[in-house]
N, C-alpha and C positions, 0 to 999 in steps of 0.2 A: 962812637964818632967823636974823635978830638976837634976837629973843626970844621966848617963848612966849605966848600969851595963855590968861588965866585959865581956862577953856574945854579949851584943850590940855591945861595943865600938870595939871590934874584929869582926863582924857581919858586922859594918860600917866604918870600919876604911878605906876603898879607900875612901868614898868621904867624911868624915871628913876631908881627908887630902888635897881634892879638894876645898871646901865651907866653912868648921872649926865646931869645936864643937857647937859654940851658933845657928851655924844655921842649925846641924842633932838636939838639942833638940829642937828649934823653931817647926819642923816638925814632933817630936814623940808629940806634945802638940797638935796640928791641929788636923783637921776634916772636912775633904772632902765631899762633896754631890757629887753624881755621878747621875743623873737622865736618864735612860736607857741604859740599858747595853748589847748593840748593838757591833758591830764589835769595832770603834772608843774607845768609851768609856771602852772595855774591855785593850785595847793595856791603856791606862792613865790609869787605873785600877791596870793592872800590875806592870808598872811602882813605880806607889806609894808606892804600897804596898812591893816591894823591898826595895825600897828611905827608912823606916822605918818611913812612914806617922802615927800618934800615931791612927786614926778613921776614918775608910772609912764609909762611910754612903751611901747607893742605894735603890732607888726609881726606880720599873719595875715592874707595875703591869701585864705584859702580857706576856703570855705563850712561849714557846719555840719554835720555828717552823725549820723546815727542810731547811730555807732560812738562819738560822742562824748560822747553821755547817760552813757552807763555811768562816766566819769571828769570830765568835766567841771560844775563846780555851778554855773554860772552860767550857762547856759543849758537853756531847757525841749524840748518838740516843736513848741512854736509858732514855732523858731527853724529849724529844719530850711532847711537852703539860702540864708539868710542869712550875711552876713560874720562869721565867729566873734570878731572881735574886737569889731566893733561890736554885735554880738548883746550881747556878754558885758558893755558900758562900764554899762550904768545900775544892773548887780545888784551890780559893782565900787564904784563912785563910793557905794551906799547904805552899806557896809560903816565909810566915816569918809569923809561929804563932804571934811573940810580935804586931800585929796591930790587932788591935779591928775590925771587919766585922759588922755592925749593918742594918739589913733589916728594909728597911722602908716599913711599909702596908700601911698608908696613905698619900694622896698626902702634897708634904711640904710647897705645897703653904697653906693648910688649917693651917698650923701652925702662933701661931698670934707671932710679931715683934720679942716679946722675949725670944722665943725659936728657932726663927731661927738664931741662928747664928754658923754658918759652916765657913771656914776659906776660902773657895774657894767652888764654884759651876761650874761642867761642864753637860753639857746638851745635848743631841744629838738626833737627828731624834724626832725632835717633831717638831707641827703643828706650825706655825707664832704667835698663840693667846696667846700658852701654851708659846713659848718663850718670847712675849710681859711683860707677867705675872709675869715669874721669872724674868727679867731683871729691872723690878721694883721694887719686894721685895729686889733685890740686892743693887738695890740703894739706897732707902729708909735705907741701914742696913748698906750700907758702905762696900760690901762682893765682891772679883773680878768675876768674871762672864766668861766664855769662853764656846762658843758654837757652833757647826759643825755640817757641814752636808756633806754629801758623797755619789754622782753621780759618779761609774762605777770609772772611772781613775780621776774622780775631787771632789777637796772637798773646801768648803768655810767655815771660821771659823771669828767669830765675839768675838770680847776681850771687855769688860768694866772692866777695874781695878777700876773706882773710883777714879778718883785722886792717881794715884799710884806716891807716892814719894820716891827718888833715889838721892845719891851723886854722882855729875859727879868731878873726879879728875884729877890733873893735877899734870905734872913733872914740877916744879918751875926751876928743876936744869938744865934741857936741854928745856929751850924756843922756843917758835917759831921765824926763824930769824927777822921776820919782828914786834914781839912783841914791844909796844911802852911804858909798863909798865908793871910791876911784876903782876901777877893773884893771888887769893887765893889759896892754895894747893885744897880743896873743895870747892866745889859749892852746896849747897842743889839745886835740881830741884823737880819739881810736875808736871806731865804729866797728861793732862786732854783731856778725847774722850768724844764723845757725845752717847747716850743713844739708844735702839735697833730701838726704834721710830724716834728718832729723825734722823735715819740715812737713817731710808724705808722712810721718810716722805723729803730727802733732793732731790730738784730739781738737776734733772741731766740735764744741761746743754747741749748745742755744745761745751765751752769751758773743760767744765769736762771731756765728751765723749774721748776728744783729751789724757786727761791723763790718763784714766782708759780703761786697755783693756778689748776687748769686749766679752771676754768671762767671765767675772764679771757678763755682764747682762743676757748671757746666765744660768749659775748657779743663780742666783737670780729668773729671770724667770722659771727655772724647781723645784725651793723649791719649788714658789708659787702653781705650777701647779698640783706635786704631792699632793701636803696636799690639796689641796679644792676642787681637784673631786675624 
């Protein structure tokens, strides 16, 4: 998006005036993957599609069910057994026609390297193998990755940015008292996590145990449990 039109720029002018212009057109140029459009991913769905994200893109090959009224708003009971995704595009697209709605029929992992590239991938309620999957095309392509999942009152959410890189700045003019010399106004940083495997695959310890509470491994143990029987 090279500019705004007068329409947008009044459409988005509260959080232009929060984030600025280069970063509401940063995100009318995007293009989201949304893969299952379950309760979660509807709420980040929403969201976007407000924020004046330029291309939603969802992947849901499976039908609507009566389990998904109770989280889902954009579909009714006249939807029942219909494709949730295409059920959901028309109450989507009302929310700010100017975002593109694009249904995807086939899965995006079948897409080779260089047609996948979406600006951010969120994934919800899928199996461990299907998450494995994406989380390596993500890598592989340099794209952030955020993925949940949602037990009753708890939910656990896994982020790969990729190497997400960030200015961290400083007040030069008000020091800290014990500073021993002047700091740069910025700092470039690079934040680096480790990979969806590389995290199921990291020994938990007795000294780990100590810093991560236990109900980490309860959620962790009930993803497993659901998806493989």
């Amino acid at each position: 998006m090279s500019s705004l039109t007068q329409e947008e720029a009044e459409r988005y002018d509260r959080q232009i005036r929060l984030w600025g212009l280069t970063a509401q057109k940063r995100m009318g140029s995007s293009e989201v993957l949304l893969i299952c459009l379950k309760g979660s991913n509807a709420e980040v769905c929403k969201n976007l599609v407000l924020a004046g994200v330029g291309t939603i893109s969802i992947y849901d090959p499976e039908p609507v069910q009566w389990s998904d009224l109770g989280s889902q708003f954009f579909i009714t009971e006249q939807d029942i057994g219909k494709n949730r995704a295409e059920a959901s595009r028309q109450n989507i697209s009302a929310l700010n026609p100017s975002v593109k709605i694009n249904i995807l029929t086939e899965d995006p992992l079948l897409l080779p390297d260089h047609a996948f590239r979406f600006s951010v991938v969120c994934l919800t309620s899928s199996d461990p193998s299907y998450m494995l999957k994406i989380d390596d095309v993500c890598r592989r392509n340099h794209i952030p990755l955020y993925i949940n999942s949602i037990f009753g009152q708890y939910t656990s959410i896994f982020t790969d940015l990729n190497g997400h890189a960030f200015t961290e700045e400083h007040d030069n003019d008000n020091p800290p008292e014990n500073a021993t010399e002047s700091r740069p106004k910025t700092i470039p940083r690079t934040l680096n996590g480790p990979s969806l495997q590389e995290l199921l695959n990291m020994p938990w310890s007795e000294k780990t145990h100590r810093r991560v509470k236990k109900l980490f491994f309860a959620i962790q143990g009930s993803c497993l449990f659901f998806f493989i029987f």
